[in-house]
Backbone bond lengths (Angstrom), bond angles and torsions (degrees), N, CA, C in turn:
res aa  C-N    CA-C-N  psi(-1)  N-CA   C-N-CA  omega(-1)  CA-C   N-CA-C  phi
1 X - - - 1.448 - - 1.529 110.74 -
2 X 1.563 122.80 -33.70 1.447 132.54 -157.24 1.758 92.75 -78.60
3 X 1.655 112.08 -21.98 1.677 115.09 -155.93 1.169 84.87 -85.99
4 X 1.317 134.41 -40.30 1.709 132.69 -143.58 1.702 89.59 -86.78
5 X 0.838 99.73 -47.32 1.706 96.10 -173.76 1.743 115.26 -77.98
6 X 1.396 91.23 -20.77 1.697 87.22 167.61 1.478 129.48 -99.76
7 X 1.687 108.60 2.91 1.117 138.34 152.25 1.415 129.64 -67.61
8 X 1.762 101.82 -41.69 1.490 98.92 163.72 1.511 132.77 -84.32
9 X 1.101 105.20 -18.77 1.793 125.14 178.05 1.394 96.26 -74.43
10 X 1.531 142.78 -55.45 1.480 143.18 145.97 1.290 118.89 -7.04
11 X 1.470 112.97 -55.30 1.218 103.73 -146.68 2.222 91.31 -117.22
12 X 1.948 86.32 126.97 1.543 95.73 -166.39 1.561 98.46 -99.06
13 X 1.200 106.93 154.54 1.693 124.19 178.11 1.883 85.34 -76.09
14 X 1.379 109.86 140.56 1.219 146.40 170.54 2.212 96.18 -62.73
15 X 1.471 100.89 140.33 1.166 84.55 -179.17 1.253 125.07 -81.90
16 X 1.483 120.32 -30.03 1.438 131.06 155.05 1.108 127.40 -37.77
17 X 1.183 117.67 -29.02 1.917 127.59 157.23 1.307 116.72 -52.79
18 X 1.168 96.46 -67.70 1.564 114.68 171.17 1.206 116.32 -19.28
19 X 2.147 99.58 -77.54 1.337 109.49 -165.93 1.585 106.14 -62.07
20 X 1.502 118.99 -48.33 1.414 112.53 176.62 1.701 121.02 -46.67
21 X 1.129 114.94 -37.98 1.498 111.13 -179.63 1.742 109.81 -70.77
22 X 1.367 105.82 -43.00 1.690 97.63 175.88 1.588 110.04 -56.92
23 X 1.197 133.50 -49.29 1.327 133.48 168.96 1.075 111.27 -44.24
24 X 1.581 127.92 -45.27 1.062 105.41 -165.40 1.665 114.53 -87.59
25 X 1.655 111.61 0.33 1.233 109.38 174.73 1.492 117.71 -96.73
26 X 1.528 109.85 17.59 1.206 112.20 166.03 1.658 97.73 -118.79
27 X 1.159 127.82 -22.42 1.589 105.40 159.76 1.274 119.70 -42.26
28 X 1.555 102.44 -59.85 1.621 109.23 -168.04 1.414 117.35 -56.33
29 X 1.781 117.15 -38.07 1.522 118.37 169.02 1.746 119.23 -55.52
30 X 1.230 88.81 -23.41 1.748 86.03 164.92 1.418 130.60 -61.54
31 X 1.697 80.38 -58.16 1.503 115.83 -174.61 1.719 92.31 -40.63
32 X 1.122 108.38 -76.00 1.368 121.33 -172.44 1.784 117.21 -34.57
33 X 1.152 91.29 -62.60 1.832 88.88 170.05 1.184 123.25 -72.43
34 X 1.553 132.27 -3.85 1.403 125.56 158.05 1.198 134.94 -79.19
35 X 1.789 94.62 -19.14 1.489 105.67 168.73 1.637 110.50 -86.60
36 X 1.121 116.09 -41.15 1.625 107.86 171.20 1.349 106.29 -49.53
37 X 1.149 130.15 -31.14 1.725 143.54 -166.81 1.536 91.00 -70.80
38 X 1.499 106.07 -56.03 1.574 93.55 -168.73 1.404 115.39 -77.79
39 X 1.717 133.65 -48.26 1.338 118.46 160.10 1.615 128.78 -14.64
40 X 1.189 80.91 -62.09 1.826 104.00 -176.64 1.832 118.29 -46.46
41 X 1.299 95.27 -36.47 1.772 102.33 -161.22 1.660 89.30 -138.33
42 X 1.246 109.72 29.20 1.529 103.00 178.43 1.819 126.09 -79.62
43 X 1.792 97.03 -26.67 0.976 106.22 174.38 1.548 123.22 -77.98
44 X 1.505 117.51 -26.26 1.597 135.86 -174.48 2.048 92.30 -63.99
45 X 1.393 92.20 -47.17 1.702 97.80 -165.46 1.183 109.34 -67.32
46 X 1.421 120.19 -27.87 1.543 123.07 174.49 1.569 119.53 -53.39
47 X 1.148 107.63 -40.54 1.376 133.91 -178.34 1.345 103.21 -62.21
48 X 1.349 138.17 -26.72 1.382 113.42 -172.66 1.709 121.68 -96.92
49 X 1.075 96.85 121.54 1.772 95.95 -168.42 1.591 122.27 -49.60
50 X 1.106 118.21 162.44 1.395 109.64 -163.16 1.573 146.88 51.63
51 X 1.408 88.68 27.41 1.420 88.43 -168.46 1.990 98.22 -138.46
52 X 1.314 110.66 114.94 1.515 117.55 -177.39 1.809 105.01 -43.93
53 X 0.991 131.86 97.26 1.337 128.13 124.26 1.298 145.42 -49.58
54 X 2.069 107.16 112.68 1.257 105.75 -176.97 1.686 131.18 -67.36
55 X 1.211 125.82 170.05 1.430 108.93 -171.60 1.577 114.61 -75.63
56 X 1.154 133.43 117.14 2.016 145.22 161.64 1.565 86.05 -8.90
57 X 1.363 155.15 -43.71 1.401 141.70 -166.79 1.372 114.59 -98.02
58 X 1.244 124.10 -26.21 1.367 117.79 155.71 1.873 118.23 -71.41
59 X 0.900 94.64 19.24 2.191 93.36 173.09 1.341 80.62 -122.25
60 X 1.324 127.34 -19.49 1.837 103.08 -174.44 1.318 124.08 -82.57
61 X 2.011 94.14 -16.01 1.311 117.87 -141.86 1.998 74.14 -98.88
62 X 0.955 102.29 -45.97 1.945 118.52 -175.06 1.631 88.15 -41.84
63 X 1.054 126.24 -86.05 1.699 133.37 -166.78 1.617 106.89 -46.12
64 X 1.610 108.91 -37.97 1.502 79.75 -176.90 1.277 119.86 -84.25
65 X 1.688 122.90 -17.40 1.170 116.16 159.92 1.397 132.97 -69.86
66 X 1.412 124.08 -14.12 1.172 124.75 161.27 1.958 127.56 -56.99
67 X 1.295 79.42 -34.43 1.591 99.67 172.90 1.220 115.20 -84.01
68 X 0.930 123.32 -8.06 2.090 132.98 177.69 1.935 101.23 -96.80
69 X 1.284 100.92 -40.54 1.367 109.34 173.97 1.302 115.21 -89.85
70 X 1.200 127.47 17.57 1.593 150.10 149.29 0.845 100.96 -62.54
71 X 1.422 101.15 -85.94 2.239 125.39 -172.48 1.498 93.22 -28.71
72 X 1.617 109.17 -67.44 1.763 118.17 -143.42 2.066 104.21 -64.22
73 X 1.550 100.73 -26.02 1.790 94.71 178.19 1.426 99.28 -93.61
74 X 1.225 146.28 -15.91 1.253 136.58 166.24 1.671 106.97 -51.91
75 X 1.837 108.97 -45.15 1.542 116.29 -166.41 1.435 86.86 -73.84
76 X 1.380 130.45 -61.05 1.500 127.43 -149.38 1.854 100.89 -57.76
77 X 1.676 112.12 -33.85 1.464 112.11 177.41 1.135 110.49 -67.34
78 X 0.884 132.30 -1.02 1.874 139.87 173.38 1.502 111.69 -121.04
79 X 1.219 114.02 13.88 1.538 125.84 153.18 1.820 104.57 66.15
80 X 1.466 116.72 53.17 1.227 120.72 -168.20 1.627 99.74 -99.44
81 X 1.299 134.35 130.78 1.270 129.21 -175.97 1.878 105.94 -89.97
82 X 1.164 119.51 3.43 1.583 117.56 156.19 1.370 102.88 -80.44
83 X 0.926 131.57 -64.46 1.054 132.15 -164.58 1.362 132.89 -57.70
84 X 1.163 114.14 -14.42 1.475 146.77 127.98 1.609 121.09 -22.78
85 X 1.456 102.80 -66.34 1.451 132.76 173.17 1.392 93.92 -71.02
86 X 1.069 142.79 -57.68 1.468 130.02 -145.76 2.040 92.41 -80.49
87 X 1.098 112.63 -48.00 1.444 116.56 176.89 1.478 115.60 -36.22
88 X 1.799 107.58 -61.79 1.458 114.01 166.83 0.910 103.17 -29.72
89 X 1.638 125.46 -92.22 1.029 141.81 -173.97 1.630 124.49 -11.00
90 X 1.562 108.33 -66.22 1.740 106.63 173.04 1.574 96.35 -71.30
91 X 0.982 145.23 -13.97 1.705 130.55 167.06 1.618 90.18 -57.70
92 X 1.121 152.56 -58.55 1.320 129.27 -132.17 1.237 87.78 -108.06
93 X 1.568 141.70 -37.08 1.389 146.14 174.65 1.621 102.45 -55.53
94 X 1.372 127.79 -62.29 1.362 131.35 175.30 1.851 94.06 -41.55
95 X 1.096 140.27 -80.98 1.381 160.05 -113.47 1.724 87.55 -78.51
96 X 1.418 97.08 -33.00 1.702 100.88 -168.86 1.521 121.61 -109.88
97 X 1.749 105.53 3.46 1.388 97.12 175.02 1.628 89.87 -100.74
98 X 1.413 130.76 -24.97 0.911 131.94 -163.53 1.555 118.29 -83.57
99 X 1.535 112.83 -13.05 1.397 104.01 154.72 1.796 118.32 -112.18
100 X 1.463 103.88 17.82 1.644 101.04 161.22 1.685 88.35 -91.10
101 X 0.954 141.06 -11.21 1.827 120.77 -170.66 1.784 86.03 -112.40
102 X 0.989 147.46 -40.80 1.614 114.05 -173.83 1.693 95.38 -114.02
103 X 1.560 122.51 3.80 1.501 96.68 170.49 1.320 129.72 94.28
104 X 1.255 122.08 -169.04 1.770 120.35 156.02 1.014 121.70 -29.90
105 X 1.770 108.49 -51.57 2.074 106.33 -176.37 1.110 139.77 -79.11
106 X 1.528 96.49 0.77 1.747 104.69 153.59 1.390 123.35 -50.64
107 X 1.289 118.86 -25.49 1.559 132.93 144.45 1.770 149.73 -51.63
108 X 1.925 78.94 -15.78 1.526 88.99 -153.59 1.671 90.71 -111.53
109 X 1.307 107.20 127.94 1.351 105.77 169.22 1.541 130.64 72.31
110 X 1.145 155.38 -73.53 1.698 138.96 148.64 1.257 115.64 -96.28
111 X 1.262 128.30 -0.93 1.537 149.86 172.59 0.934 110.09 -34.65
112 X 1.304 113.44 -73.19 1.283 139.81 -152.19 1.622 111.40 -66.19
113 X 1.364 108.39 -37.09 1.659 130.72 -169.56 1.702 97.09 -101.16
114 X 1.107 113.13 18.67 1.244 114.30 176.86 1.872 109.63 -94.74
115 X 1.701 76.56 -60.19 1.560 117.71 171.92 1.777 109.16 -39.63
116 X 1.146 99.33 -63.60 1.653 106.68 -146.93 2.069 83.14 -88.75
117 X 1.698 119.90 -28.87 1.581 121.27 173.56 1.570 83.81 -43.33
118 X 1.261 114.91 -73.76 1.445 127.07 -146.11 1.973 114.70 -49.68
119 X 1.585 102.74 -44.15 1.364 116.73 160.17 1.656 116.46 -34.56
120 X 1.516 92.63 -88.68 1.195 107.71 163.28 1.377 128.26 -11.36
121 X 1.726 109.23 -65.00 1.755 115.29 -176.43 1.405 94.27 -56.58
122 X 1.697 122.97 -55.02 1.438 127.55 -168.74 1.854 118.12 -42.61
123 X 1.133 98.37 -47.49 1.351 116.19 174.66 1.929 119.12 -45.07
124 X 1.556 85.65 -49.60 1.574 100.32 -173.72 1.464 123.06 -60.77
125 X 1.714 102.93 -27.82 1.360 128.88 -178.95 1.593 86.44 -78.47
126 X 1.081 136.63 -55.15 2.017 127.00 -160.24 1.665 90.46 -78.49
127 X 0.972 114.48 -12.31 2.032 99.18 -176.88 1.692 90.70 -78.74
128 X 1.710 147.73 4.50 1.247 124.45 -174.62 1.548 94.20 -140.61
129 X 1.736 107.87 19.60 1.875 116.76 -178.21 1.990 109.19 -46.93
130 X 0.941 122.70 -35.04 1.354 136.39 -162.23 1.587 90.62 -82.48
131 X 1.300 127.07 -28.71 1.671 100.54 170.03 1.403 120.53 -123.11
132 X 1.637 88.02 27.61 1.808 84.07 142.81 1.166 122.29 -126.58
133 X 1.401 135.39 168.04 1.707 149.34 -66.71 1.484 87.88 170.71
C-alpha cells in the first residue's frame, strides 16, 4: 500500500499535459455555452432566410459530447491511458457525426482547421503516451 502511494506522489504529470488539458478545459467551457447559446436561440436563427441551419440533434448531440470530453480530460489530467483512447475515439466519432449534420462544408472554410487543430492537439497528448498509466 506504502509503494502505490509512493509511486503516485513520484510520479509527475508531464507539463505539456497539463498545459493541454487546461486548454482543453477552457475549450470545452466554451463549447458548452455555445451550445446552450444555440438551444436557446435556435429557433429565432432558424428563421432567418438564407442561412444553412444545423440539425436541433446535433446541439444535443454537441453537449453530450462535450460532457464525455469533460470525464475523458479530467482522466487524461490524472494520466489515465484509456482515456487517451477514449479521446481518440470521440475525435473520429465527433469528425463523423459532424459531417453527416453539416455535410461537405465541414470542409469548407474554418472546418478544415478545426479538423486537422483537433489532430494536432491529439497528437500532442501521444508525444507523452509512455507516461501514462
Amino acid at each position: 500500500m506504502v509503494k502505490k502511494i509512493a509511486k503516485e506522489v513520484n510520479s509527475v504529470r508531464p507539463t505539456l499535459i497539463s498545459v493541454l488539458c487546461i486548454m482543453g478545459f477552457v475549450g470545452i467551457s466554451f463549447s458548452f455555452i455555445i451550445n446552450i447559446f444555440g438551444l436557446v436561440f435556435f429557433d429565432k436563427y432558424a428563421q432567418i432566410p438564407d442561412v444553412q441551419v444545423i440539425p436541433l440533434w446535433s446541439i444535443y448531440y454537441s453537449l453530450l459530447a462535450v460532457l464525455i470530453e469533460l470525464v475523458l480530460y479530467l482522466y487524461i489530467w490524472k494520466m489515465k491511458r484509456w482515456a487517451l483512447f477514449g479521446f481518440t475515439a470521440m475525435f473520429f466519432v465527433n469528425w463523423t457525426v459532424n459531417y453527416v449534420a453539416m455535410g461537405a462544408t465541414i470542409f469548407e472554410g474554418y472546418g478544415i482547421f478545426s479538423v486537422v487543430g483537433s489532430a494536432i492537439f491529439l497528437g500532442l497528448f501521444y508525444i507523452k503516451y509512455k507516461d501514462f498509466r
